[in-house]
N, CA and C atoms of all chains as a GROMACS GRO file, in nm:
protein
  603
    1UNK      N    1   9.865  11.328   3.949
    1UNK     CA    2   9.908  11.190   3.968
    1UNK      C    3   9.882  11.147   4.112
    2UNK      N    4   9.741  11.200   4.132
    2UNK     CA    5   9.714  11.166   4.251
    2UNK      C    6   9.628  11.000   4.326
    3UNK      N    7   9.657  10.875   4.238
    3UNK     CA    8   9.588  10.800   4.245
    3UNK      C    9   9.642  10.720   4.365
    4UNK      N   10   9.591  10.608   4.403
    4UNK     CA   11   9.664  10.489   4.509
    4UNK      C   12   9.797  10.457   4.454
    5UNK      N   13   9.931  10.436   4.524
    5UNK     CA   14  10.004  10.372   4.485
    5UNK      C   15  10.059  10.336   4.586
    6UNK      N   16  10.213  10.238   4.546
    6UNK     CA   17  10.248  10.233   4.718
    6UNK      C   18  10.383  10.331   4.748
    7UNK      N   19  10.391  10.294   4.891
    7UNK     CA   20  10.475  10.399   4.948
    7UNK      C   21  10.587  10.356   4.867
    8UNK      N   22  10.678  10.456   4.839
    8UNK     CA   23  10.820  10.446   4.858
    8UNK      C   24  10.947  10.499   4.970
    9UNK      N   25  11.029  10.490   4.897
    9UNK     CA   26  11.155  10.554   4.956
    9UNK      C   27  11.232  10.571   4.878
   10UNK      N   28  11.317  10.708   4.900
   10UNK     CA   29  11.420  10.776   4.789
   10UNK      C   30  11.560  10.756   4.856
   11UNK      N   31  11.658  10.748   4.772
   11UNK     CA   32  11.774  10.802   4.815
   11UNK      C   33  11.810  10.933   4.859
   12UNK      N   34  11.897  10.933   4.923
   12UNK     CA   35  11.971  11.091   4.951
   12UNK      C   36  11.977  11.189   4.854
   13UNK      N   37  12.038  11.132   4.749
   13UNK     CA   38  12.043  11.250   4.644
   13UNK      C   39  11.905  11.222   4.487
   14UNK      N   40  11.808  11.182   4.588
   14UNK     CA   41  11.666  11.158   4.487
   14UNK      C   42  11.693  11.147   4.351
   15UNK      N   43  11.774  11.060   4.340
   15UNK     CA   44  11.800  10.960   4.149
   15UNK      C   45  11.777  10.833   4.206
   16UNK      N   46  11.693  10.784   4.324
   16UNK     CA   47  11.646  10.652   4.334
   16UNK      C   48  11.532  10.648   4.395
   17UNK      N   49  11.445  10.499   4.339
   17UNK     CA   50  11.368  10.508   4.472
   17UNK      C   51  11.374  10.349   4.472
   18UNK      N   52  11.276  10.319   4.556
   18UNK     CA   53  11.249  10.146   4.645
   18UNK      C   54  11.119  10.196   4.694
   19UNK      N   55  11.014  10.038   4.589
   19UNK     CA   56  10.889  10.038   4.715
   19UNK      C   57  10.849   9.867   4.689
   20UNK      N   58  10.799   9.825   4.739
   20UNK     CA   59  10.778   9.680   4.776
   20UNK      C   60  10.614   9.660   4.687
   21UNK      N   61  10.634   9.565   4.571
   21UNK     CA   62  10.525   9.500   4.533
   21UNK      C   63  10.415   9.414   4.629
   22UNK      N   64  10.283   9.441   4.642
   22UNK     CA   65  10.255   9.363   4.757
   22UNK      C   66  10.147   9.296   4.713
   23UNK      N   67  10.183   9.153   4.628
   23UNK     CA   68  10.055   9.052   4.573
   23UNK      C   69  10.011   8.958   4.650
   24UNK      N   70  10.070   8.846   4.548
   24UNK     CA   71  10.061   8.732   4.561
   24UNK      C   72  10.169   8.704   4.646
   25UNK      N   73  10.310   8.742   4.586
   25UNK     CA   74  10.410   8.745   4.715
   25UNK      C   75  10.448   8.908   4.698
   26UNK      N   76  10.560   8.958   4.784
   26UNK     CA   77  10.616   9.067   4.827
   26UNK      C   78  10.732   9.088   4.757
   27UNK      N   79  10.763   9.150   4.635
   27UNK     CA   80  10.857   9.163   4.546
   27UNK      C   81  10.930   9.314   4.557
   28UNK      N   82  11.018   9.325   4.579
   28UNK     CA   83  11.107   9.441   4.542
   28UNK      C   84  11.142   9.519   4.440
   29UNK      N   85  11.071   9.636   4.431
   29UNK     CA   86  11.091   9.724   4.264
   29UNK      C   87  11.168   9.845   4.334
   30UNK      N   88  11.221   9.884   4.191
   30UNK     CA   89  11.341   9.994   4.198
   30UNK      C   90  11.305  10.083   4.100
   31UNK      N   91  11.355  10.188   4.109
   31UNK     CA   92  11.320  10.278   3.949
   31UNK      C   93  11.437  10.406   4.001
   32UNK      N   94  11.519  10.395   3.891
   32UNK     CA   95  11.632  10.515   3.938
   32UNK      C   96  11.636  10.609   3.791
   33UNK      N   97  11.687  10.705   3.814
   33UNK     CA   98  11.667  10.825   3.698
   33UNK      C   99  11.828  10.863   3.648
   34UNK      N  100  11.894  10.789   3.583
   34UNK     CA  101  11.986  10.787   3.539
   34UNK      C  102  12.040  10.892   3.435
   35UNK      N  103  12.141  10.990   3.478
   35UNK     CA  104  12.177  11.085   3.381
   35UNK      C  105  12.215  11.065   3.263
   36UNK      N  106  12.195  11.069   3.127
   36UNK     CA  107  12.222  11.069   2.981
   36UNK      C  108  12.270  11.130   2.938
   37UNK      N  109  12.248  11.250   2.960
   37UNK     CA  110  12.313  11.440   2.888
   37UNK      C  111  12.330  11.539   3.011
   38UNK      N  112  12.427  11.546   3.018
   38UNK     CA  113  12.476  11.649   3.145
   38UNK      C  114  12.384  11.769   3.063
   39UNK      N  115  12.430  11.853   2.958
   39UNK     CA  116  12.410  11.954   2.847
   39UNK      C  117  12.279  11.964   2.900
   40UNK      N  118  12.177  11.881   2.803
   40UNK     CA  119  12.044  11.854   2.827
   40UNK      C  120  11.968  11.826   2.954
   41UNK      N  121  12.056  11.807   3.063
   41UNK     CA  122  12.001  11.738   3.138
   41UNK      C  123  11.864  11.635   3.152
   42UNK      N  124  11.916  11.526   3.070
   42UNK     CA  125  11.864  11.450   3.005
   42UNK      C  126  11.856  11.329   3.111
   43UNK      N  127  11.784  11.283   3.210
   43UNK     CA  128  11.804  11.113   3.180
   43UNK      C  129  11.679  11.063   3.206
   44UNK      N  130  11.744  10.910   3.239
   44UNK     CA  131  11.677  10.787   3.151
   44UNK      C  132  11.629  10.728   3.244
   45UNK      N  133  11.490  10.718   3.260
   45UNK     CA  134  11.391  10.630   3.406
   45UNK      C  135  11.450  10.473   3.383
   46UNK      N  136  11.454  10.418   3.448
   46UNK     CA  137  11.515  10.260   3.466
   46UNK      C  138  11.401  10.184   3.549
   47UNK      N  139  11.396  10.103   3.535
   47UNK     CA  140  11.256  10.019   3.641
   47UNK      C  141  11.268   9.848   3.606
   48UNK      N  142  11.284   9.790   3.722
   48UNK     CA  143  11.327   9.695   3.743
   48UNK      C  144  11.278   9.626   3.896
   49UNK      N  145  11.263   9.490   3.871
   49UNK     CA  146  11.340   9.390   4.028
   49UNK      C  147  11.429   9.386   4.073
   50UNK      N  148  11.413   9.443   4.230
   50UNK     CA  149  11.542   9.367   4.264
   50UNK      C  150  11.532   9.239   4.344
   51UNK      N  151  11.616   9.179   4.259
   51UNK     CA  152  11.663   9.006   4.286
   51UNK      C  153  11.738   9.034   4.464
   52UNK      N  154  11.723   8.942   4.516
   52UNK     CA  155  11.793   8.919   4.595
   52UNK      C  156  11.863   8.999   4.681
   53UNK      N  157  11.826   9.108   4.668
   53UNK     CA  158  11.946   9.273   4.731
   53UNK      C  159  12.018   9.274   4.630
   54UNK      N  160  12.075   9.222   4.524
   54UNK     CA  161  12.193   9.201   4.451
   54UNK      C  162  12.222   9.264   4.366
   55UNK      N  163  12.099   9.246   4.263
   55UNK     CA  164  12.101   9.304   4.134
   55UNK      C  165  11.965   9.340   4.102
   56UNK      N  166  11.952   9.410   3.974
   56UNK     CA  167  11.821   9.466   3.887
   56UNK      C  168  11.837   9.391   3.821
   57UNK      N  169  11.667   9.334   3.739
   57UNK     CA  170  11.630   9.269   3.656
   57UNK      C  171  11.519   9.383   3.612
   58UNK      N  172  11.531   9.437   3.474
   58UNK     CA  173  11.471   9.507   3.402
   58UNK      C  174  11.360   9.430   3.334
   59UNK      N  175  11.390   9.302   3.284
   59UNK     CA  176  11.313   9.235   3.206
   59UNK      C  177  11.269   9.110   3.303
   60UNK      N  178  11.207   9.163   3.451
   60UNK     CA  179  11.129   9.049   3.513
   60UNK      C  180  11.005   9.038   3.532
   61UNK      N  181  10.924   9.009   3.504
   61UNK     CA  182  10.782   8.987   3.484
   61UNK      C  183  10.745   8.852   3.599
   62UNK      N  184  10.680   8.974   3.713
   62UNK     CA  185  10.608   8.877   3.838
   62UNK      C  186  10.486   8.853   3.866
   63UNK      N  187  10.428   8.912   3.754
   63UNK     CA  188  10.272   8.889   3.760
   63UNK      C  189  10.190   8.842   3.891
   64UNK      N  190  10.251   8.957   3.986
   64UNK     CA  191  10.194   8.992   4.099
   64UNK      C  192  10.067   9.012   4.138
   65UNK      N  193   9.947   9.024   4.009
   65UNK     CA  194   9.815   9.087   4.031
   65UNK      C  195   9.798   9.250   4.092
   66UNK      N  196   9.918   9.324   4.117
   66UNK     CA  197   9.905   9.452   4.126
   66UNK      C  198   9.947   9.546   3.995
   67UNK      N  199   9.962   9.467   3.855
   67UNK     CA  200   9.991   9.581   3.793
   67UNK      C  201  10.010   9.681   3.744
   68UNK      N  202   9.892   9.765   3.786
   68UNK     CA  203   9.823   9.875   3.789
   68UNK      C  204   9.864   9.969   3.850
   69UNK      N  205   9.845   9.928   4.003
   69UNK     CA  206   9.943   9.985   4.130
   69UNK      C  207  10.115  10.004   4.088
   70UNK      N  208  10.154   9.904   4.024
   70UNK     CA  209  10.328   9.916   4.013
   70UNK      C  210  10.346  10.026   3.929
   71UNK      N  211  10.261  10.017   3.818
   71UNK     CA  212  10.264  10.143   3.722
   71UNK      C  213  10.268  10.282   3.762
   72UNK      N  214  10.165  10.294   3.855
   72UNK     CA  215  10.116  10.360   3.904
   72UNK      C  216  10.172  10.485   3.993
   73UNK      N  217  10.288  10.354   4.056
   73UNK     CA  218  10.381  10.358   4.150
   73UNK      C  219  10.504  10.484   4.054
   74UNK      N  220  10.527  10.393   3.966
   74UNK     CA  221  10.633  10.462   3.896
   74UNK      C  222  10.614  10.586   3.862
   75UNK      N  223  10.508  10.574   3.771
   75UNK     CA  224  10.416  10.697   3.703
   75UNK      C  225  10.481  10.866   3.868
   76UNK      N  226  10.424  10.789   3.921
   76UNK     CA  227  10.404  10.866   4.082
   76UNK      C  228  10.591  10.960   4.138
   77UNK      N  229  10.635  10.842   4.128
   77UNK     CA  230  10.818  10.896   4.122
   77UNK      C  231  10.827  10.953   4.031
   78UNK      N  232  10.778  10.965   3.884
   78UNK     CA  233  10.841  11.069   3.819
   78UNK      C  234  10.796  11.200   3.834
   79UNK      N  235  10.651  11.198   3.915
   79UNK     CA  236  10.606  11.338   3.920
   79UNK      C  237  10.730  11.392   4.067
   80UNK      N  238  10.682  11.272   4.151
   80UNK     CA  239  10.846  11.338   4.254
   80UNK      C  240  10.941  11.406   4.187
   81UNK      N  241  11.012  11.311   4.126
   81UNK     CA  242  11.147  11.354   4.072
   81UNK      C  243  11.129  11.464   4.015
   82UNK      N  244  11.021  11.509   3.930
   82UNK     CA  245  11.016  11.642   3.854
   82UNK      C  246  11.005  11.761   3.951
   83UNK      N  247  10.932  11.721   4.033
   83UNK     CA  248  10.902  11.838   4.164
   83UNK      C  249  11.020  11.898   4.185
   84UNK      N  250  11.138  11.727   4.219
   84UNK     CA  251  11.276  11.787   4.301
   84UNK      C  252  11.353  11.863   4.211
   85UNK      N  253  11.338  11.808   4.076
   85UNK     CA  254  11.451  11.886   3.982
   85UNK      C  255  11.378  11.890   3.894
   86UNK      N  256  11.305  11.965   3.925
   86UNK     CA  257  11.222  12.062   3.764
   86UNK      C  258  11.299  12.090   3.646
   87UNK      N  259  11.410  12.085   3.653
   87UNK     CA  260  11.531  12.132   3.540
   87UNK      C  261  11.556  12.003   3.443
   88UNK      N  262  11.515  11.900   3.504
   88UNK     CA  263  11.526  11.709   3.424
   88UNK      C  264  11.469  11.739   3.333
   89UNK      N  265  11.510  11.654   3.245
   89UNK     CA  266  11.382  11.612   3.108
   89UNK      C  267  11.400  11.477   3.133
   90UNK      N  268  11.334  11.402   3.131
   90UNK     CA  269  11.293  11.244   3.159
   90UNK      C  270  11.263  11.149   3.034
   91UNK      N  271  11.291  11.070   3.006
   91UNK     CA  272  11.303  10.985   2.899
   91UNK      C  273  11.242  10.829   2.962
   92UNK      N  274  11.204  10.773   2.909
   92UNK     CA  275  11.158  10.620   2.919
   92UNK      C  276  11.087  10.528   2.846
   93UNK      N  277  11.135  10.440   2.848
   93UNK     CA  278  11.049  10.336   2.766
   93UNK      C  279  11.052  10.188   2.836
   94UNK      N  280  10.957  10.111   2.857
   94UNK     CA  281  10.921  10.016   2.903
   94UNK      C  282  11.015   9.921   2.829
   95UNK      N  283  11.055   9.822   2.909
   95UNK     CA  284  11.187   9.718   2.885
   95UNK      C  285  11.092   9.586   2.759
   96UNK      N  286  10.996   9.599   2.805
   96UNK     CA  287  10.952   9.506   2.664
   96UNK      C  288  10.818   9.590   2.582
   97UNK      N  289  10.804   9.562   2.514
   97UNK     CA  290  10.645   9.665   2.414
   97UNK      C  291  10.540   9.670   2.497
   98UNK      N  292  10.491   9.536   2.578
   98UNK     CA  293  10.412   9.537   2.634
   98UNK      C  294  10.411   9.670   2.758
   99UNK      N  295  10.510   9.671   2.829
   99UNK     CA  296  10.516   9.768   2.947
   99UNK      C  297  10.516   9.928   2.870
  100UNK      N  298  10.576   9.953   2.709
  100UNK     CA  299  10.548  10.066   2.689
  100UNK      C  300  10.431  10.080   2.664
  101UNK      N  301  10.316  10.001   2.624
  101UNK     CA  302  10.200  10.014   2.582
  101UNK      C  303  10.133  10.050   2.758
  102UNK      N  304  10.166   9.946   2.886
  102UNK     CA  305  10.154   9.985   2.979
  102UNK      C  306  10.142  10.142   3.045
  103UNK      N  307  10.287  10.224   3.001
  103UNK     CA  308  10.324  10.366   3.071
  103UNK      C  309  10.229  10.434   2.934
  104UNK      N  310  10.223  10.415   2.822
  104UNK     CA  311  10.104  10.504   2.711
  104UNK      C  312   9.943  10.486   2.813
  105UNK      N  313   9.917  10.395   2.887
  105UNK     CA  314   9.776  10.381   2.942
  105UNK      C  315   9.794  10.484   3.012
  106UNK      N  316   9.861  10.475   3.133
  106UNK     CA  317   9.904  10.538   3.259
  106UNK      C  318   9.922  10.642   3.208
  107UNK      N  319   9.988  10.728   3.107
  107UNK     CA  320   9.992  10.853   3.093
  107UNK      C  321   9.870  10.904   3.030
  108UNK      N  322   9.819  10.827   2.948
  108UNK     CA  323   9.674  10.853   2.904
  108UNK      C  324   9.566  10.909   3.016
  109UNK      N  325   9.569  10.810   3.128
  109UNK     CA  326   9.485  10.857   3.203
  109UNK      C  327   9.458  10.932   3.326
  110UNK      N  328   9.636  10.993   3.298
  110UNK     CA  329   9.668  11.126   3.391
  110UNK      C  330   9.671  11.233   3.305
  111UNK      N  331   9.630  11.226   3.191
  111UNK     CA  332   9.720  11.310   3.117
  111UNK      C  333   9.637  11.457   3.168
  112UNK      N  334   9.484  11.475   3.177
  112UNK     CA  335   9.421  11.549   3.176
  112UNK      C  336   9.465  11.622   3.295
  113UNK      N  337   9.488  11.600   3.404
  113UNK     CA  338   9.553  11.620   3.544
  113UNK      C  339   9.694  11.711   3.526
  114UNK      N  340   9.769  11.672   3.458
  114UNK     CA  341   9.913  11.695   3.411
  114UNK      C  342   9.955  11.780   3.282
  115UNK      N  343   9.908  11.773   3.217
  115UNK     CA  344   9.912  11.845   3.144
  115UNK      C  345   9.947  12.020   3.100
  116UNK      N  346   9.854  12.031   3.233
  116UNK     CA  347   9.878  12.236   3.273
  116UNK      C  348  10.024  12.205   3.339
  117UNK      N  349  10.119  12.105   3.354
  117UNK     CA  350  10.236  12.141   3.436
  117UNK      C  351  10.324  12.052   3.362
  118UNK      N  352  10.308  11.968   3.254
  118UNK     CA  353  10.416  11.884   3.200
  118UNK      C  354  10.396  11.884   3.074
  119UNK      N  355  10.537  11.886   2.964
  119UNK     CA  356  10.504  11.808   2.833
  119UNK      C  357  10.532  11.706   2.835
  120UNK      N  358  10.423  11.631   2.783
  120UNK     CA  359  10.484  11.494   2.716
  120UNK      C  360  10.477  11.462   2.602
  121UNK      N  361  10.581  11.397   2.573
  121UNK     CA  362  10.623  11.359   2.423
  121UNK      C  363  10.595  11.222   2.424
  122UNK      N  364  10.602  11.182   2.325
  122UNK     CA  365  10.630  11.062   2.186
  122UNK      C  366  10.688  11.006   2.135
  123UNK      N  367  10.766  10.934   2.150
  123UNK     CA  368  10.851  10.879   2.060
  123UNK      C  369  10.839  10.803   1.938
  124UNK      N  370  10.755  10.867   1.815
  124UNK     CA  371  10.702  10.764   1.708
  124UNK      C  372  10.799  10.597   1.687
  125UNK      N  373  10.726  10.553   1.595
  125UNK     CA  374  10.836  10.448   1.559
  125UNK      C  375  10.936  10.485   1.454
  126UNK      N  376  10.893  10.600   1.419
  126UNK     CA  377  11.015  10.644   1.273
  126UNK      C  378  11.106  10.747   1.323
  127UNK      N  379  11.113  10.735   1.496
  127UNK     CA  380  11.233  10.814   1.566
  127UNK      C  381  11.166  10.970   1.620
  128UNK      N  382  11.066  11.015   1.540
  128UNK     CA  383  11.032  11.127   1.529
  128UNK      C  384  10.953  11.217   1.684
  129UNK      N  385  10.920  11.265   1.720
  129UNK     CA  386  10.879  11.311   1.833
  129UNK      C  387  10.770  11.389   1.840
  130UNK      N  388  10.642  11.362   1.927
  130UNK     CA  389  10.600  11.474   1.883
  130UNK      C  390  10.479  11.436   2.023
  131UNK      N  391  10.364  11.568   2.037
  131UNK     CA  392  10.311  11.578   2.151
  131UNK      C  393  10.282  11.413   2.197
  132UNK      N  394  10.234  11.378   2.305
  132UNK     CA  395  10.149  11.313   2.327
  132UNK      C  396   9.990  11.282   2.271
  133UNK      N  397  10.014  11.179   2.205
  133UNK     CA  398   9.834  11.157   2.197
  133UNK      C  399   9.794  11.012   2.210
  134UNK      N  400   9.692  10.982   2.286
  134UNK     CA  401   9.680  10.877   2.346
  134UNK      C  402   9.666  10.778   2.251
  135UNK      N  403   9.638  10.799   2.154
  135UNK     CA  404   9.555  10.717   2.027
  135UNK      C  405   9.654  10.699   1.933
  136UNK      N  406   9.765  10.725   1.944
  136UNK     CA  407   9.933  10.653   1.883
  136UNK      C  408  10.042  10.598   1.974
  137UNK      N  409  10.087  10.502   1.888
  137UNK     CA  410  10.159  10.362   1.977
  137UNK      C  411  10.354  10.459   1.932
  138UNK      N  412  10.382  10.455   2.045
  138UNK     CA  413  10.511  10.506   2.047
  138UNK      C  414  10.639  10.414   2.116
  139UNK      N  415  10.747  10.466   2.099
  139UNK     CA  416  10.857  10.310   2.133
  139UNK      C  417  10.957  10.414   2.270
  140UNK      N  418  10.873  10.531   2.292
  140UNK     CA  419  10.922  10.574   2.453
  140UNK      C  420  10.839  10.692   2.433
  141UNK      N  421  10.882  10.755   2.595
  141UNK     CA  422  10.808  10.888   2.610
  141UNK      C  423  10.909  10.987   2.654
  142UNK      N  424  10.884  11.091   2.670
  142UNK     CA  425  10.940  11.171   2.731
  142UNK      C  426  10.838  11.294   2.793
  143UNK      N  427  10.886  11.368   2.901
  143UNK     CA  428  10.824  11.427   3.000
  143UNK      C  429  10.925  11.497   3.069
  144UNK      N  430  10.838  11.696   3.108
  144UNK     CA  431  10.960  11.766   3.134
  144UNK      C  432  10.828  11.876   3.206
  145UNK      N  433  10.873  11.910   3.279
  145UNK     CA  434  10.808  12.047   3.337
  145UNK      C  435  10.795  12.131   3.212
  146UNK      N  436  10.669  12.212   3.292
  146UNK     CA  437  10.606  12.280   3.098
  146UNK      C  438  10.695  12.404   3.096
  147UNK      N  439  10.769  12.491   3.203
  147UNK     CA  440  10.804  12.630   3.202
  147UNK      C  441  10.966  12.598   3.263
  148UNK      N  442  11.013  12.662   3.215
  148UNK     CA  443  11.204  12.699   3.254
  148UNK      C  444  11.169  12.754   3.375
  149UNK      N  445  11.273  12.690   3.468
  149UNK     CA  446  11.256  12.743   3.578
  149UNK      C  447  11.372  12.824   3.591
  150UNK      N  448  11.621  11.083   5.292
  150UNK     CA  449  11.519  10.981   5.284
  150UNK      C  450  11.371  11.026   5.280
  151UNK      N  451  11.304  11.020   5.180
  151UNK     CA  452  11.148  11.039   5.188
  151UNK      C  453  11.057  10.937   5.187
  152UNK      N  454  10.958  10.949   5.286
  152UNK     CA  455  10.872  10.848   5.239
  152UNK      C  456  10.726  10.904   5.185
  153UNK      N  457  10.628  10.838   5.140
  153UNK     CA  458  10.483  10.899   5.102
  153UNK      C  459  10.409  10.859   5.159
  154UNK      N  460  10.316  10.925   5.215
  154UNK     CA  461  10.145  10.852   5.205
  154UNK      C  462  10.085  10.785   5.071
  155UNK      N  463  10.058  10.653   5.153
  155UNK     CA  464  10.037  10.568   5.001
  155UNK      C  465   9.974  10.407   5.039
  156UNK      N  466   9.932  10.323   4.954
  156UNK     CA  467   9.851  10.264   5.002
  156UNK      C  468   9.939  10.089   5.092
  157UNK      N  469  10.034  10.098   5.098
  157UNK     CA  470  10.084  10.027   5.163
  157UNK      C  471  10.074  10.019   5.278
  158UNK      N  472  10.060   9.908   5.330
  158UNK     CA  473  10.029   9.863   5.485
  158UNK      C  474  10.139   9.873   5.593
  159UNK      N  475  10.288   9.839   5.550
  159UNK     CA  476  10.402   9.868   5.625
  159UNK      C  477  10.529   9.947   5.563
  160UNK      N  478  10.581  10.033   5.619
  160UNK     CA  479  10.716  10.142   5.505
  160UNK      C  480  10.846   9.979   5.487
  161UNK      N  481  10.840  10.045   5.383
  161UNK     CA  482  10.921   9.920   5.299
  161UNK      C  483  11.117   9.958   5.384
  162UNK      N  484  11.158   9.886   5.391
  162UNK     CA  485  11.311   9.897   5.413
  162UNK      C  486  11.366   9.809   5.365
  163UNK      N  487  11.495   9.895   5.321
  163UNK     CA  488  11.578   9.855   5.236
  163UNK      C  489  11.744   9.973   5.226
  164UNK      N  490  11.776   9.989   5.215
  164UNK     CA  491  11.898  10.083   5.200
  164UNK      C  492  11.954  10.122   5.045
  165UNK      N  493  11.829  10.211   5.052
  165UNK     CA  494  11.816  10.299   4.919
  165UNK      C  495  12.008  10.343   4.840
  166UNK      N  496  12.050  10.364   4.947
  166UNK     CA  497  12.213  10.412   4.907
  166UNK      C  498  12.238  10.320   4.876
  167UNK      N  499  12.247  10.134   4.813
  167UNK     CA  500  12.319  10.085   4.776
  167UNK      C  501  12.280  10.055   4.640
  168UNK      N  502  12.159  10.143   4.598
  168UNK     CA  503  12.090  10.139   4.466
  168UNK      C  504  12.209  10.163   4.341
  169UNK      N  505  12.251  10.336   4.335
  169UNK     CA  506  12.385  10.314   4.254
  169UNK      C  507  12.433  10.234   4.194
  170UNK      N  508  12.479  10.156   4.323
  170UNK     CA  509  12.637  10.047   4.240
  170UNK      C  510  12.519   9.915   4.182
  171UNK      N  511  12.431   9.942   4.221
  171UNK     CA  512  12.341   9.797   4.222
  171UNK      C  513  12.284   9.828   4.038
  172UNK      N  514  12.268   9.918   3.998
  172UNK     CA  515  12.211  10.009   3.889
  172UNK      C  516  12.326  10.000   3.824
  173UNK      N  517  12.415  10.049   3.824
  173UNK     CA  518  12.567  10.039   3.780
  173UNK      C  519  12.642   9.925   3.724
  174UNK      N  520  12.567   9.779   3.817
  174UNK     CA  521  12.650   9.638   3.811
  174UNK      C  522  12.549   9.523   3.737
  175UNK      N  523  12.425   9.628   3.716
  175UNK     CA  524  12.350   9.514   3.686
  175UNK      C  525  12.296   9.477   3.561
  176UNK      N  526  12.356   9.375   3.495
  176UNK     CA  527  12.352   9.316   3.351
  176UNK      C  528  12.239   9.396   3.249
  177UNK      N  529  12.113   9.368   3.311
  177UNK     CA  530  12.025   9.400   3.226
  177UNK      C  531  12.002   9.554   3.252
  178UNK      N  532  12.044   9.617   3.342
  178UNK     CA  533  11.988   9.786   3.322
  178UNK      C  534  12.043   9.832   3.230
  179UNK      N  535  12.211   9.792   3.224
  179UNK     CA  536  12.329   9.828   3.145
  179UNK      C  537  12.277   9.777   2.984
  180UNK      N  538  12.269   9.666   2.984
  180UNK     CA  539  12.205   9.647   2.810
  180UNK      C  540  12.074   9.742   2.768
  181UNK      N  541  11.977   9.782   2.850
  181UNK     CA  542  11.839   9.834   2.830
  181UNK      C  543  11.917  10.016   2.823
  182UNK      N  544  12.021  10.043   2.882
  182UNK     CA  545  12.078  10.166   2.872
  182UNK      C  546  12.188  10.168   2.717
  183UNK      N  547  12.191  10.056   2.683
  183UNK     CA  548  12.296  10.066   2.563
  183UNK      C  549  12.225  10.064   2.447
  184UNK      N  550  12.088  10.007   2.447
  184UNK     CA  551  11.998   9.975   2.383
  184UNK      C  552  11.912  10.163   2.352
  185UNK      N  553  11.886  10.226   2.443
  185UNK     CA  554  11.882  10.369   2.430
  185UNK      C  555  11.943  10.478   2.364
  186UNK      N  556  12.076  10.405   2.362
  186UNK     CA  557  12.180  10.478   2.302
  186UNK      C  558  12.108  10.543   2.162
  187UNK      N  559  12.081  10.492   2.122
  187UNK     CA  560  12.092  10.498   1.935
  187UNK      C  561  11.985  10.566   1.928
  188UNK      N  562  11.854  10.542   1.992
  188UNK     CA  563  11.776  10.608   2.007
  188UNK      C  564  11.805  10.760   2.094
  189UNK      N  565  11.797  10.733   2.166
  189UNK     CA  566  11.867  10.909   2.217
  189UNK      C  567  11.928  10.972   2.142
  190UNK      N  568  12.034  10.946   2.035
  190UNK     CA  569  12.141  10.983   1.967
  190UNK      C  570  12.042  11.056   1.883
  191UNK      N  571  11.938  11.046   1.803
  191UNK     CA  572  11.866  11.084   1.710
  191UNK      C  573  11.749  11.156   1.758
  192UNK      N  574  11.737  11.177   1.910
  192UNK     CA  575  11.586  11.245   1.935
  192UNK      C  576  11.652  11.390   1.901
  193UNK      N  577  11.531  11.525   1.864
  193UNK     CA  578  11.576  11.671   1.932
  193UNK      C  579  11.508  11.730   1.953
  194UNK      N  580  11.505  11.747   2.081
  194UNK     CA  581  11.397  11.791   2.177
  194UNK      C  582  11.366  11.929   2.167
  195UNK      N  583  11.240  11.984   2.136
  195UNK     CA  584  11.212  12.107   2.129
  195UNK      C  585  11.222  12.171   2.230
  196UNK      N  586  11.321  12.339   2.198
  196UNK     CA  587  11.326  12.426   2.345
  196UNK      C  588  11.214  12.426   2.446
  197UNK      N  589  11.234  12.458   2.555
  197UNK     CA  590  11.114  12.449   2.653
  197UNK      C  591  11.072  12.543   2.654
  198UNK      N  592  10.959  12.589   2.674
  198UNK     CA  593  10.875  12.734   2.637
  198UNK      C  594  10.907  12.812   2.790
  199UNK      N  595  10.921  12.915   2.770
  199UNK     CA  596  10.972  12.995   2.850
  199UNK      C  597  10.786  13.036   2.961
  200UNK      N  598  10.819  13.086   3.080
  200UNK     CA  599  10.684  13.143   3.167
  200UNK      C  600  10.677  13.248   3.081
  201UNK      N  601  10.551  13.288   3.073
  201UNK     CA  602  10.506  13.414   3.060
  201UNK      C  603  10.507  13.503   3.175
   0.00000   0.00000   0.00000
């Protein structure tokens, strides 16, 4: 997941990050890794605007002309996050169809790269799970370091 | 705090620590996390394969 993206910044205890959209105007994105299953150690990628310092907007669409890069961006924090806590299993799905069809590209075209060090899953539409394959439309993903650490 | 080499022109600031409560308070993360629910409830994730 070695492509252009932009810088970020993490929190202290790396379940956040912040990096600045840089288009048309200069927009603020967030993406935090929210715990689901203590058990499983399970959670849930989040990705959003932030409005104003204030709040997240999950469902904001700024059609910045960097979309690629934002993806990119994200794509990029989860390989972080896995680095820091190899023990995560990661879950996500894009806040509207369009953005999951988005993270299916993006994983598509790392996949070859990633692969010797991650599974990724599938989330069919009939709930069901199963490897990654680029050439089926799924309603999330999931992604986990390939070996128990 | 980490930052990356990456293709941005200036390091972004902001005060990553107030992400939390901001994640926590904010309308739509909270619906897009409740919205998961049901789905999560039904995934089962195959054991992770052990190193050789």
């Amino acid at each position: 997941m070695n492509k252009p993206h932009y810088q970020y910044q993490t929190s202290a205890d790396g379940q956040y990050y912040f990096f600045e959209s840089i288009g048309k105007n200069t927009i603020p994105k967030v993406v935090g890794y929210i715990l689901r299953d203590e058990k499983s150690q399970l959670v849930e990628l989040v990705f959003g605007d932030l409005i104003d310092n204030q709040r997240i907007d999950v469902m904001a669409v700024s059609d910045n002309q960097d979309l690629e890069l934002v993806i990119t961006t994200v794509i990029d924090t989860l390989a972080d996050y896995l680095e820091r806590f190899p023990e995560k299993t990661v879950y996500f799905q894009g806040s509207t169809p369009s953005r999951t069809r988005l993270y299916r590209a993006a994983i598509a075209k790392s996949l070859s790269q990633i692969e010797h060090l991650y599974e990724v899953f599938g989330v069919l539409p009939n709930d069901q799970l199963e490897t990654f394959n680029k050439s089926h439309h799924y309603q999330a993903y999931i992604i986990r370091k390939k070996y128990e650490i | 705090m980490k930052s990356n080499t990456a293709t941005a022109p200036k390091q972004p600031t902001f005060d990553v620590e107030k992400l939390p409560a901001l994640f926590k308070d904010s309308p739509s993360v909270q619906k897009l996390l409740k919205e998961s629910d049901t789905l999560l409830a039904k995934l089962k994730l195959p054991p992770r394969p052990t190193a050789q």
